[in-house]
C-alpha positions as CSV (number, residue, x, y, z in Angstrom):
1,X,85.3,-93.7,-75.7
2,X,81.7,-93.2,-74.0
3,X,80.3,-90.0,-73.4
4,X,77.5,-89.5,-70.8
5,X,75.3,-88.2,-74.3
6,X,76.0,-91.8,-75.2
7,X,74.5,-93.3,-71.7
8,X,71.5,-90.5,-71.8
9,X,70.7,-91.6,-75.2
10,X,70.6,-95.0,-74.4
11,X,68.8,-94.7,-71.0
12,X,65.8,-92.9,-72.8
13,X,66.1,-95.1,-75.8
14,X,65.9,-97.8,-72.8
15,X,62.4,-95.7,-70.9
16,X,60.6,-96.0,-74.5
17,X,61.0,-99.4,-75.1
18,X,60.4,-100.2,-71.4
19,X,57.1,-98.2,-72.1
20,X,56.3,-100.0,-74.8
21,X,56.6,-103.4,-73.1
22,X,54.2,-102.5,-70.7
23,X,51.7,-101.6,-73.2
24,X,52.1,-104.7,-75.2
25,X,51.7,-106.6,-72.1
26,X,48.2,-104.9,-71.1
27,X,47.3,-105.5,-74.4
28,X,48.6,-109.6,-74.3
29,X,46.7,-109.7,-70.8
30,X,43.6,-108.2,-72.4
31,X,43.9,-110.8,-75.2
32,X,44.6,-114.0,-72.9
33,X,41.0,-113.1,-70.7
34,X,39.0,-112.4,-73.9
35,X,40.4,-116.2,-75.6
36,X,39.3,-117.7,-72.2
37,X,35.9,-116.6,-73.9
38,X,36.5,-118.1,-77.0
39,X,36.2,-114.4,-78.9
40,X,40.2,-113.9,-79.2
41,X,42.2,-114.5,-82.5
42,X,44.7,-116.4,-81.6
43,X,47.3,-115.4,-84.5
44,X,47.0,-112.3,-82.9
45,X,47.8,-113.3,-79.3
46,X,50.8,-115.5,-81.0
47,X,51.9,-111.7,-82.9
48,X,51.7,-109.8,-79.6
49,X,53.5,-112.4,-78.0
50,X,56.3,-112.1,-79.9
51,X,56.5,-108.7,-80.3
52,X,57.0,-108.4,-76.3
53,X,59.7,-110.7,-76.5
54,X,61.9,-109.1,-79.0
55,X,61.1,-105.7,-77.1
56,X,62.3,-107.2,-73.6
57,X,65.7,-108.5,-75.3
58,X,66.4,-105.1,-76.6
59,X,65.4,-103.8,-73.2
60,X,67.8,-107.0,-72.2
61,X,70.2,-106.0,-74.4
62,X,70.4,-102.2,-73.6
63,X,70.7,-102.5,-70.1
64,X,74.1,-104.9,-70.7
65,X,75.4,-102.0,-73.4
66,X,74.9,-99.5,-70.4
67,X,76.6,-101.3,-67.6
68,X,79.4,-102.2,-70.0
69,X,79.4,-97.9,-71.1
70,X,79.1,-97.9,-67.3
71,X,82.2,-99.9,-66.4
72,X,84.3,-98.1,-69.4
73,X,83.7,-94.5,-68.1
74,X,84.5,-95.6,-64.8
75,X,87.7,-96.4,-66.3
76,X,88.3,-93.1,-68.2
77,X,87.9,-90.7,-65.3
């Protein structure tokens, strides 16, 4: 059974990690100009790039748990 707590929970859950993603992407952006300069370490660039990604398939993944939680309380009522 979902309860709207459940879809709350998840829909702020969903606002911090979408809040995080943009701050890892200013922070990739910043990265990509500053290695057109030669003074970036690219590791670095390869760590923040991976961290975005795993945060935009839990963003990903959230928003298909919430239009599923969605879809089943639609059913309930």
């Amino acid at each position: 059974m979902v309860y709207r707590a459940d879809i709350a929970r998840i829909d702020k859950e969903l606002e911090e990690l979408q809040k995080e993603a943009q701050r890892l992407y200013k922070e990739l952006i910043t990265y990509r100009n500053k290695e057109k300069f030669m003074v970036c370490d690219t590791e670095k660039l390869l760590v923040l790039d991976k961290k975005l990604r795993r945060v935009n398939r839990d963003i990903t993944d959230l928003k298909k748990i919430k239009q599923l939680a969605g879809k089943v309380e639609g059913k309930e009522e």
